[in-house]
LODREN-253581 format. One line per 10 residues: number of its first residue (from 1); their letters; for each residue x, y, z of N, C-alpha, C, O. Coordinates in nm, 2 decimals, always signed. Example, Ala and Ser with C-alpha at 12.3 -4.5 7.8 and 13.67 -1.06 7.14 Angstrom:
BEGIN
1	as	+1.32,-0.57,+0.78,+1.23,-0.45,+0.78,+1.32,-0.33,+0.78,+1.42,-0.33,+0.85 ~ +1.28,-0.22,+0.71,+1.37,-0.11,+0.71,+1.29,+0.00,+0.79,+1.34,+0.11,+0.80;
END
This chain:
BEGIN
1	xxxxxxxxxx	-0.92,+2.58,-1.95,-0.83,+2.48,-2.00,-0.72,+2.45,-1.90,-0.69,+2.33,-1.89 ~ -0.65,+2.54,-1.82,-0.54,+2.53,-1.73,-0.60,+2.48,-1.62,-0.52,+2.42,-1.54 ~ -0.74,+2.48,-1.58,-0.80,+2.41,-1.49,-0.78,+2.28,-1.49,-0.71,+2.20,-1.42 ~ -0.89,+2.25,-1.58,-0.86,+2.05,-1.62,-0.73,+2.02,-1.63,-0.70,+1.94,-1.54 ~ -0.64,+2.06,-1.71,-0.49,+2.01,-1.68,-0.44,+1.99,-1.54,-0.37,+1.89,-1.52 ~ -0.47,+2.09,-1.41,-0.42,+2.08,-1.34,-0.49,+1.98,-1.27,-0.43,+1.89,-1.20 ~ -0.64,+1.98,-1.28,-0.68,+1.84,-1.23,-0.69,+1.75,-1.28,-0.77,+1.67,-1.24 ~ -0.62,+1.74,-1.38,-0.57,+1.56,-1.43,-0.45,+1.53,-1.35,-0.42,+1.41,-1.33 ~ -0.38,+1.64,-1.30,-0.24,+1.64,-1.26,-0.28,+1.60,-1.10,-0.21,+1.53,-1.03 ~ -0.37,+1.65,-1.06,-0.41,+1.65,-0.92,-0.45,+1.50,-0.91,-0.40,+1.42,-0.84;
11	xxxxxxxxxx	-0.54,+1.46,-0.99,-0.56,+1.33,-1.03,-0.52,+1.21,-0.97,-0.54,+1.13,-0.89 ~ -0.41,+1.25,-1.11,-0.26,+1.13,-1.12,-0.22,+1.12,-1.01,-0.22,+1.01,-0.96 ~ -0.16,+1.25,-0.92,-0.08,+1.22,-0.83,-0.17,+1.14,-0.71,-0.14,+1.03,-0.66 ~ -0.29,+1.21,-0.69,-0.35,+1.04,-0.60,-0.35,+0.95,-0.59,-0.37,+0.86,-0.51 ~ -0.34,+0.95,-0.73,-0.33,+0.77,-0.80,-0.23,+0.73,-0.78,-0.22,+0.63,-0.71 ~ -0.15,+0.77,-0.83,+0.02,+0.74,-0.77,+0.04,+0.71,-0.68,+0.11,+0.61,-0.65 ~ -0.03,+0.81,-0.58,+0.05,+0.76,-0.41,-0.06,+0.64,-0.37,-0.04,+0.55,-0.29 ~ -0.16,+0.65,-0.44,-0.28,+0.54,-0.37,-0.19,+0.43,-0.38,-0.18,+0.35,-0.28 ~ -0.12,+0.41,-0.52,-0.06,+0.25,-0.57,+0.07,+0.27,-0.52,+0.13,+0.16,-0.53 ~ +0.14,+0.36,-0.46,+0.24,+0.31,-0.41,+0.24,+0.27,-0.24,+0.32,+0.20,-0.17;
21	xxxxxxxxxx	+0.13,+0.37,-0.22,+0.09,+0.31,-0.07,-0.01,+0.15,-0.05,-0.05,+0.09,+0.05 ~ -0.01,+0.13,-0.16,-0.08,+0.04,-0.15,+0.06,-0.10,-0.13,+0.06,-0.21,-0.06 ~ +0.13,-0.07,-0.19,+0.26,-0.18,-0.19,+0.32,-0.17,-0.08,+0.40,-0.26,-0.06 ~ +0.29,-0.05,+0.01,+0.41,-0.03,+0.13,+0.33,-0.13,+0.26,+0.21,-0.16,+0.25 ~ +0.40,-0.17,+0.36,+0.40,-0.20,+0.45,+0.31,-0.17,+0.53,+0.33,-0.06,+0.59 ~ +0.16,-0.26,+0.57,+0.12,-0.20,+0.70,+0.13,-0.17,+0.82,+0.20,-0.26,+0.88 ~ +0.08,-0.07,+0.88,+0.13,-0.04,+1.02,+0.05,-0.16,+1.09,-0.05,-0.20,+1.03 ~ +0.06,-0.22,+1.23,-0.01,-0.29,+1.32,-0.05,-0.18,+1.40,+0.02,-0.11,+1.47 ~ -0.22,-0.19,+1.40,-0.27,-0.07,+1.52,-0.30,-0.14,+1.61,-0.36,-0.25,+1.61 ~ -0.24,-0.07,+1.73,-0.24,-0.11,+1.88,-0.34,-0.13,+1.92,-0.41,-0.23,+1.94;
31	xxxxxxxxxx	-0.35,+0.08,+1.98,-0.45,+0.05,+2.04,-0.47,+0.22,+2.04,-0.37,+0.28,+1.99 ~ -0.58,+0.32,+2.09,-0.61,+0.39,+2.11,-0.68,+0.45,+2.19,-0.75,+0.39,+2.27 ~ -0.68,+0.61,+2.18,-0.74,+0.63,+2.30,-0.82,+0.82,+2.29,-0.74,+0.92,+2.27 ~ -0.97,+0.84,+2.30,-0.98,+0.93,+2.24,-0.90,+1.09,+2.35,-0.86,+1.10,+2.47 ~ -0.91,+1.18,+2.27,-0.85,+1.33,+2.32,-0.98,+1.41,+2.32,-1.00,+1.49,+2.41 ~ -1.11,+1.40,+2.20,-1.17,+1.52,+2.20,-1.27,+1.43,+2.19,-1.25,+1.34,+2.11 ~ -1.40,+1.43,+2.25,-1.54,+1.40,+2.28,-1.59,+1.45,+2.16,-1.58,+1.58,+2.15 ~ -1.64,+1.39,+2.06,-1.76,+1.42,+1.97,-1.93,+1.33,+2.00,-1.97,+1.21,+2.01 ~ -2.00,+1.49,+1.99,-2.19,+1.38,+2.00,-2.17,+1.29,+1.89,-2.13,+1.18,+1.93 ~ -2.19,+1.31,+1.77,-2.28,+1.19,+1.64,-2.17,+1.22,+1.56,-2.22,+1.20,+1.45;
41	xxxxxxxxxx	-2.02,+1.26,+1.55,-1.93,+1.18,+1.51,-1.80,+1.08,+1.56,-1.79,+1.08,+1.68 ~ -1.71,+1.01,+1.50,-1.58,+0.97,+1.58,-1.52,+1.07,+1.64,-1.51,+1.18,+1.58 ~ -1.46,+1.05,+1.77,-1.38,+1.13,+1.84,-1.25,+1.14,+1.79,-1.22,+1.04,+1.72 ~ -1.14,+1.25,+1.81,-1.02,+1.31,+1.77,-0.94,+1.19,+1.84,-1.00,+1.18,+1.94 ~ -0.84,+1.09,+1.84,-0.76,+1.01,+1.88,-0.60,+0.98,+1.91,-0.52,+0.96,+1.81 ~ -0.57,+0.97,+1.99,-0.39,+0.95,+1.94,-0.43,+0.82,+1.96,-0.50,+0.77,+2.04 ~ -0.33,+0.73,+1.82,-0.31,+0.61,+1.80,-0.20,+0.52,+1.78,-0.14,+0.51,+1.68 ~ -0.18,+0.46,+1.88,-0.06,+0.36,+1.86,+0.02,+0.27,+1.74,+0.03,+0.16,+1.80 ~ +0.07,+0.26,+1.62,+0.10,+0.16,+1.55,+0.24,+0.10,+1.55,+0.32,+0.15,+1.63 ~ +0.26,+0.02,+1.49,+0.36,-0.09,+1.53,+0.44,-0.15,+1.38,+0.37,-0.21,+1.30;
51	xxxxxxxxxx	+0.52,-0.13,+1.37,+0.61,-0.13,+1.23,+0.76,-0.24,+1.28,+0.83,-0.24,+1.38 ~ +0.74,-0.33,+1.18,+0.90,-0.38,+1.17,+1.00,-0.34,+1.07,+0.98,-0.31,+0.95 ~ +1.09,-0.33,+1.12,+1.20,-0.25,+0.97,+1.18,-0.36,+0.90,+1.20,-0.47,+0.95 ~ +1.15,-0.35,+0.77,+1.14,-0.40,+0.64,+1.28,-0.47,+0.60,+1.28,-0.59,+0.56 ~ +1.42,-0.41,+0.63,+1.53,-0.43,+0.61,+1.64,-0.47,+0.72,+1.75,-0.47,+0.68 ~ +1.62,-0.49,+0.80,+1.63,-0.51,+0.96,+1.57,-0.62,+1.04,+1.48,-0.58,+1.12 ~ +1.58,-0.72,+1.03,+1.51,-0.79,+1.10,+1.62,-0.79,+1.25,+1.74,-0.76,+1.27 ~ +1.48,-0.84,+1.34,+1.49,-0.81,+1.51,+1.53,-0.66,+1.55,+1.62,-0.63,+1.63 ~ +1.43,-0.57,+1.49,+1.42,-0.44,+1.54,+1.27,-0.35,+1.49,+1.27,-0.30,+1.38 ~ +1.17,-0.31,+1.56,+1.07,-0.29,+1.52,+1.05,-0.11,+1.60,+1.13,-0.06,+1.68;
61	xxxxxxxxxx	+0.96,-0.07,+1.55,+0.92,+0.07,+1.59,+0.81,+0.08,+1.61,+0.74,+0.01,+1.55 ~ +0.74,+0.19,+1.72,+0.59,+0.16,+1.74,+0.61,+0.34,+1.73,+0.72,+0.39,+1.76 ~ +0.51,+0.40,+1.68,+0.45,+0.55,+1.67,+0.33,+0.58,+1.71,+0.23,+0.51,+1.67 ~ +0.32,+0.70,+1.82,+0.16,+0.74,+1.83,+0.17,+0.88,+1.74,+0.27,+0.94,+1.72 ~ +0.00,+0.93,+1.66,+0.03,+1.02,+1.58,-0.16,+1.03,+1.60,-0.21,+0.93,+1.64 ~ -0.23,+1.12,+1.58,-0.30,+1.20,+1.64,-0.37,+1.16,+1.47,-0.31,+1.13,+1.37 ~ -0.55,+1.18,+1.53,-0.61,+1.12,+1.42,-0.72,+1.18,+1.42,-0.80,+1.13,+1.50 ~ -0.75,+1.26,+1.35,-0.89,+1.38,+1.35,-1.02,+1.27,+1.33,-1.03,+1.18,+1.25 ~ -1.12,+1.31,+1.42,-1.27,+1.29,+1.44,-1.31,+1.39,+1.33,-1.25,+1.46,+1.25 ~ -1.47,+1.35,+1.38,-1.56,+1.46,+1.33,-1.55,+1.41,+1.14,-1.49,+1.32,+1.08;
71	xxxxxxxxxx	-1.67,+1.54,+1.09,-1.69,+1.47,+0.94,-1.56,+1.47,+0.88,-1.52,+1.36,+0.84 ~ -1.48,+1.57,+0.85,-1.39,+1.61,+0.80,-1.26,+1.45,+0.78,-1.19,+1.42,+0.68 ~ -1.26,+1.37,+0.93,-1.17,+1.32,+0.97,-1.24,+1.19,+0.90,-1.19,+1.13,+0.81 ~ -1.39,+1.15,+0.97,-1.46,+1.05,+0.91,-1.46,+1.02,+0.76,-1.46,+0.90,+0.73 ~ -1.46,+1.14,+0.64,-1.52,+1.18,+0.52,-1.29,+1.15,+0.42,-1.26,+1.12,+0.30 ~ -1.20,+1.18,+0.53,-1.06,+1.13,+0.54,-1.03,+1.29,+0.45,-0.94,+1.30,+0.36 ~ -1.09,+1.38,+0.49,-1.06,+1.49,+0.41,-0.97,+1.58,+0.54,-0.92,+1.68,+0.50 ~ -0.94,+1.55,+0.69,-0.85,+1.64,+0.75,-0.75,+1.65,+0.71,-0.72,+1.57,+0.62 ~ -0.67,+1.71,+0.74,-0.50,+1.69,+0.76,-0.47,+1.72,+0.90,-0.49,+1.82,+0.97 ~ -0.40,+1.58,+0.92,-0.34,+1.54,+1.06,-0.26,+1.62,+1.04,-0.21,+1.66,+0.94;
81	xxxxxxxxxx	-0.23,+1.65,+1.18,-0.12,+1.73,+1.24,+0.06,+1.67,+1.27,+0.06,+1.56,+1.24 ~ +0.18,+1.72,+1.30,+0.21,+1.67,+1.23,+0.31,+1.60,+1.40,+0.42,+1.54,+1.40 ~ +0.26,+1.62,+1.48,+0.30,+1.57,+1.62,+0.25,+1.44,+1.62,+0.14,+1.39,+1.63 ~ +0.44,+1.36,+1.59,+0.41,+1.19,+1.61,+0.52,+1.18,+1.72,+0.61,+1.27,+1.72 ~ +0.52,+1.06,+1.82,+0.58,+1.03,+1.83,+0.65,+0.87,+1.81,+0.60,+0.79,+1.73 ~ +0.79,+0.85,+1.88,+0.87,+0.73,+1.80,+0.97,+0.70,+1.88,+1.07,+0.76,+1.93 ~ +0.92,+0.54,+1.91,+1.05,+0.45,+1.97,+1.05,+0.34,+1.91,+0.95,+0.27,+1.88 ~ +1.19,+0.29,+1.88,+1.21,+0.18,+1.83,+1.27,+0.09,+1.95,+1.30,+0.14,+2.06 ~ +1.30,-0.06,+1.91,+1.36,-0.11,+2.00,+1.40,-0.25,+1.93,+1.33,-0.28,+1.84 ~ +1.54,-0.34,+1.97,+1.52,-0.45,+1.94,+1.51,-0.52,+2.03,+1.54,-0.51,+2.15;
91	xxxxxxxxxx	+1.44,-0.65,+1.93,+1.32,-0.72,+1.96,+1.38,-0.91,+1.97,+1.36,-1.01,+2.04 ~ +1.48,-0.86,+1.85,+1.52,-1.04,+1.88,+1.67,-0.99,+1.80,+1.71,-0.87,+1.78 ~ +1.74,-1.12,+1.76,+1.90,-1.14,+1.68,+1.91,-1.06,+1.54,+1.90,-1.12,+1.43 ~ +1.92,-0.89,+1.55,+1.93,-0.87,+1.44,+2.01,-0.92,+1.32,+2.13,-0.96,+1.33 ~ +1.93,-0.91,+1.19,+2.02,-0.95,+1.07,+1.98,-0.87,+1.00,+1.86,-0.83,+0.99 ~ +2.09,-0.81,+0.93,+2.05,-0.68,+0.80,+2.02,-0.78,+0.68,+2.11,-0.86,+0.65 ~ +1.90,-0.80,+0.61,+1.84,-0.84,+0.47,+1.95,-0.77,+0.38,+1.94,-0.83,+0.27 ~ +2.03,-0.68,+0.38,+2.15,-0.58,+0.29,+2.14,-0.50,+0.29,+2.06,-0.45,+0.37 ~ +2.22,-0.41,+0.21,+2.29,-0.28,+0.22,+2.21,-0.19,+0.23,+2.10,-0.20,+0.17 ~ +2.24,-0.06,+0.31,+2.11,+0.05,+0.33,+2.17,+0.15,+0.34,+2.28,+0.15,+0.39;
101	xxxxxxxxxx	+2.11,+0.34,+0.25,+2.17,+0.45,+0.26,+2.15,+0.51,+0.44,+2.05,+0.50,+0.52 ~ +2.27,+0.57,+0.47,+2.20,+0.67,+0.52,+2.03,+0.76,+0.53,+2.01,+0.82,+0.43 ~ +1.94,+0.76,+0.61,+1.85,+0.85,+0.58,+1.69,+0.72,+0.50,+1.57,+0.73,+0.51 ~ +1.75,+0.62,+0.44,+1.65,+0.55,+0.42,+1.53,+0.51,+0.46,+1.50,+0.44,+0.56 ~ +1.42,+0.58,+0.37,+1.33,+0.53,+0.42,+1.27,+0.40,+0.45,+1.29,+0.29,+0.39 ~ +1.19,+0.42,+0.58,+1.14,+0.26,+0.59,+1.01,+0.26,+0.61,+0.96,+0.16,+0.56 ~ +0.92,+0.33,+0.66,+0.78,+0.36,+0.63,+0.74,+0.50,+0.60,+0.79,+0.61,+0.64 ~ +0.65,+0.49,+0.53,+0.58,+0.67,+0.47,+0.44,+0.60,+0.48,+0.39,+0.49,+0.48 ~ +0.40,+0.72,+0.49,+0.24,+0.74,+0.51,+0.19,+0.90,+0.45,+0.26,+1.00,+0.46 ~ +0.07,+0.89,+0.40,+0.02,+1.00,+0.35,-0.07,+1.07,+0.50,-0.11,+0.99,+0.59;
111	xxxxxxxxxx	-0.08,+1.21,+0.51,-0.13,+1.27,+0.61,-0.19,+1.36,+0.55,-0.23,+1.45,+0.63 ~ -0.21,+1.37,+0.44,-0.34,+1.49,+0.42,-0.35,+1.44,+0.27,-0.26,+1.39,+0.20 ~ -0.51,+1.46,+0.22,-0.52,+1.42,+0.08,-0.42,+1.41,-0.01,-0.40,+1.30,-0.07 ~ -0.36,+1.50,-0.04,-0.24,+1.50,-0.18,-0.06,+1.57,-0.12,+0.06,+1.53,-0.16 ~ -0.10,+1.66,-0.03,+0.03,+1.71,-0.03,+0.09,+1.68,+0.10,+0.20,+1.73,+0.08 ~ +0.09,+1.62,+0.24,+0.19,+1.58,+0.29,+0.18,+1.45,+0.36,+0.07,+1.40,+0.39 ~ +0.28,+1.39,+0.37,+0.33,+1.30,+0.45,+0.41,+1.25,+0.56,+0.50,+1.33,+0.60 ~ +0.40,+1.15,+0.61,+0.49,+1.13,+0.73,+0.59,+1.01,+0.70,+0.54,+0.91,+0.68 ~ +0.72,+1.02,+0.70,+0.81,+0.93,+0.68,+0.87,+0.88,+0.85,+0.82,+0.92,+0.96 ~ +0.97,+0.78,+0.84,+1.04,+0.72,+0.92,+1.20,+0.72,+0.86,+1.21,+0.66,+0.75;
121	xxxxxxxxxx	+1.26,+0.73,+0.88,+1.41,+0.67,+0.84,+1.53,+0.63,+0.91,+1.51,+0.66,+1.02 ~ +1.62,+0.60,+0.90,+1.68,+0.49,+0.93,+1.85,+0.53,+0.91,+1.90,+0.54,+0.79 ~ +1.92,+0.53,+1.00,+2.07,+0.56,+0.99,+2.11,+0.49,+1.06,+2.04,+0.42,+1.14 ~ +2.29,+0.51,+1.04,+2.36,+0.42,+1.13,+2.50,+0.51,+1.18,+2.59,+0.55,+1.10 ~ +2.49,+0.53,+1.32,+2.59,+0.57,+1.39,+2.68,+0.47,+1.41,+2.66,+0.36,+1.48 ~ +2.81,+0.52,+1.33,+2.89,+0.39,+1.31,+3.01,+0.36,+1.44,+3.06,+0.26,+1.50 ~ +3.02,+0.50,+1.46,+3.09,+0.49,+1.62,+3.04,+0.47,+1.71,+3.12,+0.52,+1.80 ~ +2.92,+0.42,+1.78,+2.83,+0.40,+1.84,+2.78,+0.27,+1.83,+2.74,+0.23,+1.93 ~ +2.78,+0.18,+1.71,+2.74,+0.09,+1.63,+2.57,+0.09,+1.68,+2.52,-0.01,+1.74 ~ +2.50,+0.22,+1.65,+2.38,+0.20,+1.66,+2.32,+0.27,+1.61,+2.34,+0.39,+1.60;
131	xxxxxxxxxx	+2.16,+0.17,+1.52,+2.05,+0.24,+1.43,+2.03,+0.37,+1.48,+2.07,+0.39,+1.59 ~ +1.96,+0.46,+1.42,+1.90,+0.57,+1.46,+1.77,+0.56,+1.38,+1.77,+0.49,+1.27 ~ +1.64,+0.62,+1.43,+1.51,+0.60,+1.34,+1.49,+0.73,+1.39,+1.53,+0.78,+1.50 ~ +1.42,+0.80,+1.28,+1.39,+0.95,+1.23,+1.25,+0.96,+1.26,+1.22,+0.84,+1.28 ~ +1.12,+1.03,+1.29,+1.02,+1.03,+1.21,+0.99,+1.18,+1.19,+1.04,+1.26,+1.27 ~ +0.94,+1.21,+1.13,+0.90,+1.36,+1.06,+0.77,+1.36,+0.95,+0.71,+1.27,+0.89 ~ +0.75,+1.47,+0.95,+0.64,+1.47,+0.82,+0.68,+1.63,+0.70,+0.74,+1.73,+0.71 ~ +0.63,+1.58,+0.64,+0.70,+1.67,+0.49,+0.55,+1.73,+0.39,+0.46,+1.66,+0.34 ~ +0.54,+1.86,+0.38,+0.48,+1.88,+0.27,+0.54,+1.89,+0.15,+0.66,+1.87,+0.15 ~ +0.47,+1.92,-0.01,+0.50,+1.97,-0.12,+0.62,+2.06,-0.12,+0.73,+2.05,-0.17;
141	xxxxxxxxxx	+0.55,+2.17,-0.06,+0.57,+2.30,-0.05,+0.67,+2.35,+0.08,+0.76,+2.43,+0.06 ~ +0.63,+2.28,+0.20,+0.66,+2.34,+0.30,+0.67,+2.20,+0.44,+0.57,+2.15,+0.48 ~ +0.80,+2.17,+0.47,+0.78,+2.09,+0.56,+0.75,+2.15,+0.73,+0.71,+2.25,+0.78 ~ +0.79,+2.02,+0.77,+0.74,+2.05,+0.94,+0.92,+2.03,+1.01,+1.01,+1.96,+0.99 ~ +0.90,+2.13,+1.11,+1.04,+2.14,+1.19,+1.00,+2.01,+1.32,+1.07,+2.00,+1.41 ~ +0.90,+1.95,+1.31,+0.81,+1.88,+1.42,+0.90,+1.76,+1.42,+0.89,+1.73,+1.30 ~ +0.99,+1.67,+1.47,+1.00,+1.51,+1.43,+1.02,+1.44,+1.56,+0.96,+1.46,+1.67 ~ +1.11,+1.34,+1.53,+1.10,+1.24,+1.73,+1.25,+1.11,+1.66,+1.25,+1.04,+1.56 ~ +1.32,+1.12,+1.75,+1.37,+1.05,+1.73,+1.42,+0.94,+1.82,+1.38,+0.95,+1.94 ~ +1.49,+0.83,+1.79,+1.49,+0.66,+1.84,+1.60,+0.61,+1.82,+1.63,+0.63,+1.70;
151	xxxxxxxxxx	+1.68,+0.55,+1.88,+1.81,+0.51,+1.92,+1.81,+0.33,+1.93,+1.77,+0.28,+2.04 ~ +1.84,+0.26,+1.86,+1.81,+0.14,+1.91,+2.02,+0.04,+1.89,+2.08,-0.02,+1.80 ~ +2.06,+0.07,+2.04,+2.17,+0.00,+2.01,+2.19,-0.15,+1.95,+2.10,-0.23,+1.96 ~ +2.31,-0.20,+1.89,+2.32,-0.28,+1.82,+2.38,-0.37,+1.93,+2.50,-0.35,+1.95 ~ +2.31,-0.49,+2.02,+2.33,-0.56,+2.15,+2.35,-0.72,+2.08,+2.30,-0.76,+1.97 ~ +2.44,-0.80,+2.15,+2.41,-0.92,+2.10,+2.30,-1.02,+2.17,+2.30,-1.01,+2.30 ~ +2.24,-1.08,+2.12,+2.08,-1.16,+2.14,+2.11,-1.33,+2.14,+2.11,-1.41,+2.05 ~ +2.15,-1.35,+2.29,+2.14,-1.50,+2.34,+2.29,-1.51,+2.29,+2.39,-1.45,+2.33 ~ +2.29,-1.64,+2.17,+2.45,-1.62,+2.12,+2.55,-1.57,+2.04,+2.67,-1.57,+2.01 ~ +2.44,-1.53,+2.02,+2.46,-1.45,+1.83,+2.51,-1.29,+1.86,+2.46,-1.19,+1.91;
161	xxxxxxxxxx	+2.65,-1.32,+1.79,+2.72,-1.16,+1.84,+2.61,-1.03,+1.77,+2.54,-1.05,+1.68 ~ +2.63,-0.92,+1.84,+2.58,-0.80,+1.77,+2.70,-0.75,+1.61,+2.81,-0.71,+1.61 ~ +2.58,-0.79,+1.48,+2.59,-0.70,+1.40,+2.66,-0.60,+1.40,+2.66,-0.54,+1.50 ~ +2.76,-0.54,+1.26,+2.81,-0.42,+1.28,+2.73,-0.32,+1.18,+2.74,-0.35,+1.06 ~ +2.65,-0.20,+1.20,+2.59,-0.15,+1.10,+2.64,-0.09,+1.02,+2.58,-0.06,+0.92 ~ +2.74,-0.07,+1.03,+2.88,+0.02,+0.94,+2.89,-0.10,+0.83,+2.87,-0.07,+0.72 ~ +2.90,-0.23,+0.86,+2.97,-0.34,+0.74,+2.82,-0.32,+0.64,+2.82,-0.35,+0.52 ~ +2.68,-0.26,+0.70,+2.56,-0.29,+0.58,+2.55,-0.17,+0.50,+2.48,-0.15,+0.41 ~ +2.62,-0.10,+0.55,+2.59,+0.10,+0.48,+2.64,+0.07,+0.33,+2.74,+0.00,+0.31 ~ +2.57,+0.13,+0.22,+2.57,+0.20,+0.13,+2.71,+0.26,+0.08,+2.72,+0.37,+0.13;
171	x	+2.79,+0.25,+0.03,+2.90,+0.35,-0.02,+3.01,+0.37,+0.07,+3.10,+0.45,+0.04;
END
């Protein structure tokens, strides 16, 4: 009986993340490049993707993050490791769309069937007047000390003064 319960529970939560990843933001894939030679399956890969802050316009982030071959990886049953890296940059005349916490997420991604994931997030060094972007990955249970972080000063673009990220913060 405690079985089935837990896999209805196992269930749901796939379901859950399937529908809320389904709403989130796709990554743009670069480009890649394989690490481990497989005969008659896909090879192991690090892969380039390319993200705009959702809440930030004229500042984008690109991540490489390691992508298992073989059946396991093919069949989407590995769990990626948890070494990404992360640079942001801006790109054109930022404008904050509005107010943002500390720590806010701006992309997540699932990295293993049900229990972990890889986030991005987003702060503002106010004496500095510049974004910071986080990336890390998190289990259930047990996260990762692994992350990479991205510095993207707040510059002014052609005529348009630089933004203060302090005036968009949260509280």
């Amino acid at each position: 009986m405690w079985f089935r319960s837990l896999t209805y529970v196992g269930l749901l939560a796939a379901c859950m993340a399937a529908a809320g990843q389904a709403a989130a933001q796709e990554p743009d894939r670069i480009f890649d490049k394989s690490t481990v030679w497989r005969p008659l399956t896909p090879n192991d890969k690090l892969v380039v993707y390319g993200i705009d802050d959702p809440a930030v316009s004229g500042v984008a982030c690109w991540y490489t993050q390691p992508e298992k071959g073989g059946i396991k990886g093919t069949l989407g049953l590995a769990e990626d490791v948890s070494d990404i890296s992360l640079a942001c940059r801006q790109t054109g005349p930022v404008a904050f769309k509005g107010k943002f916490g500390q720590g806010e997420v701006v992309f997540s991604e699932r990295r293993s069937l049900i229990f972990k994931s890889m986030q991005i997030v987003r702060g503002c060094d106010t004496r500095r007047n510049t974004l910071i972007y986080m990336v890390y990955s998190d289990k259930v249970i047990q996260g990762s000390p692994k992350n990479s972080t991205s510095a993207v000063p707040l510059a002014p673009w052609g005529t348009e003064p630089a933004p203060k990220c302090s005036d968009f913060l949260k509280g």
